[in-house]
ZAVEX-967448 format. One record per residue: residue in three letters; y, x, z of N, C-alpha, C in turn. Coordinates in steps of 0.2 Angstrom, whole numbers, plus 2048, in hexadecimal, padded with zeros to 3 digits. Last residue first. Layout:
<tortis>
alaYXZYXZYXZ ...
</tortis>
This chain:
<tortis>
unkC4C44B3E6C5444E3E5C534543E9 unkC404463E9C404463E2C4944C3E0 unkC3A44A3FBC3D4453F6C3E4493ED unkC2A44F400C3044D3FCC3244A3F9 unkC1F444409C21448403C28449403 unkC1C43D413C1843C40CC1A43E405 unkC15440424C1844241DC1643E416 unkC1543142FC1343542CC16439425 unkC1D42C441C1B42E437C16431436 unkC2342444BC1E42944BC1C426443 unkC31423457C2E420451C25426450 unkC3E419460C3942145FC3541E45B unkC50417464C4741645FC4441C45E unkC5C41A468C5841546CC50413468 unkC6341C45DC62421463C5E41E468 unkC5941944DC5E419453C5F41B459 unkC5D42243EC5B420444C5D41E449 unkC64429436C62421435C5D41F439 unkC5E43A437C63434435C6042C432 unkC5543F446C5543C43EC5C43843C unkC5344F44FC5544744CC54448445 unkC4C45D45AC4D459452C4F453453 unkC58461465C52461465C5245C45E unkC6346646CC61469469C5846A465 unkC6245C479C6745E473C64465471 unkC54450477C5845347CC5C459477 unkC4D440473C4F44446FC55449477 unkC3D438474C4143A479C46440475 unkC3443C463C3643B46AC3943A46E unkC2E438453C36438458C3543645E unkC2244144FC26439451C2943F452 unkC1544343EC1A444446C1E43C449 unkC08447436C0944343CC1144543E unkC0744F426C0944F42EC0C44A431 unkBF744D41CC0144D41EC0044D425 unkBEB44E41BBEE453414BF5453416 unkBE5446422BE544D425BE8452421 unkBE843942BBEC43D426BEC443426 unkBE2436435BDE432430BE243642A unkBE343F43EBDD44243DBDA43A436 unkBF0439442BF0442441BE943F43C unkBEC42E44BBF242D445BEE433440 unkBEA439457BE4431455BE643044D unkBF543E459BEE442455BEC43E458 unkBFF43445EBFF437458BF943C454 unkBF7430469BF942C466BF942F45D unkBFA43D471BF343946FBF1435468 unkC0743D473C0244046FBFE44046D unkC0E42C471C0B432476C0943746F unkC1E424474C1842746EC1242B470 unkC2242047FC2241D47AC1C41E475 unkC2442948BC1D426489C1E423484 unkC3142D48CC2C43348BC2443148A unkC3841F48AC37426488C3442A486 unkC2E414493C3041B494C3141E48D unkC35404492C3140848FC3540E48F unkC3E3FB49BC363F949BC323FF496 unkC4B3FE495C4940049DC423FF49E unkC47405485C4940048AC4940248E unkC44408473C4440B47AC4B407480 unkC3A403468C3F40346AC40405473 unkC3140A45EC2F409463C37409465 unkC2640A44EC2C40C453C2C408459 unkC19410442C1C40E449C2240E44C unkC1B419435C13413439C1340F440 unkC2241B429C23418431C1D417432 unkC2242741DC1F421420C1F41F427 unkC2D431416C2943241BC2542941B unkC3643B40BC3343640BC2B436413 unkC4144740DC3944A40DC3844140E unkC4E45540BC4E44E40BC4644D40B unkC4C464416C4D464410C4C45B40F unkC56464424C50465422C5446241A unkC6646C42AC63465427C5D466424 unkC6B46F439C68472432C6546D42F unkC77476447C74470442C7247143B unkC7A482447C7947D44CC7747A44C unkC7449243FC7948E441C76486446 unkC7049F43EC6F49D447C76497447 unkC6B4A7434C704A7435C764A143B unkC5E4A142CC5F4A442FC684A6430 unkC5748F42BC5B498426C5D49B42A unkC4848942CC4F48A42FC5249242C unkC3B47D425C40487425C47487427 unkC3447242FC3947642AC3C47D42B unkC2946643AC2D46E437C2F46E432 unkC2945A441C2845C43BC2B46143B unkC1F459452C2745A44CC2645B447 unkC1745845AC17452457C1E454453 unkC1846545DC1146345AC1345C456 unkC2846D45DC2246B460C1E46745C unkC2E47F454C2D477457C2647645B unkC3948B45AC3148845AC3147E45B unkC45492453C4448C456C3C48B455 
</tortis>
């Protein structure tokens, strides 16, 4: 699996299963964006947007939740109508 820019990466195991659960990892919202007939999807978060964010956090990773297409990263407790934009902040402690 190649991610994309705005994704957080993880070690995917080998053995080409379907769904993988990154390891649990503490994050900081720094925006959501409810998604409507008045807001694109694919414009809610831009990339811009996120290396603006990028370049004040230069020890952790920027990502968001985009437009989500099957096969493509989620988050649990989320909702299918929110896009968001984080920052890492580590590991959880379990």
């Amino acid at each position: 699996m190649t991610f994309q820019a705005h994704e957080i990466p993880f070690v995917i195991p080998k053995g080409g299963t379907v769904i993988i659960d990154s390891e649990p990892f503490y994050a900081v919202i720094l925006k959501t964006v409810k998604l409507n007939s008045d807001v694109n999807c694919e414009n809610a978060i831009s990339e811009e947007e996120r290396l603006e964010i990028q370049e004040l956090f230069i020890n952790n990773k920027v990502f968001a939740l985009k437009c989500s297409d099957a096969g493509d990263l989620y988050y649990t407790n989320v909702s299918n109508d929110v896009n968001f934009i984080a920052v890492f902040a580590g590991k959880t402690l379990t």
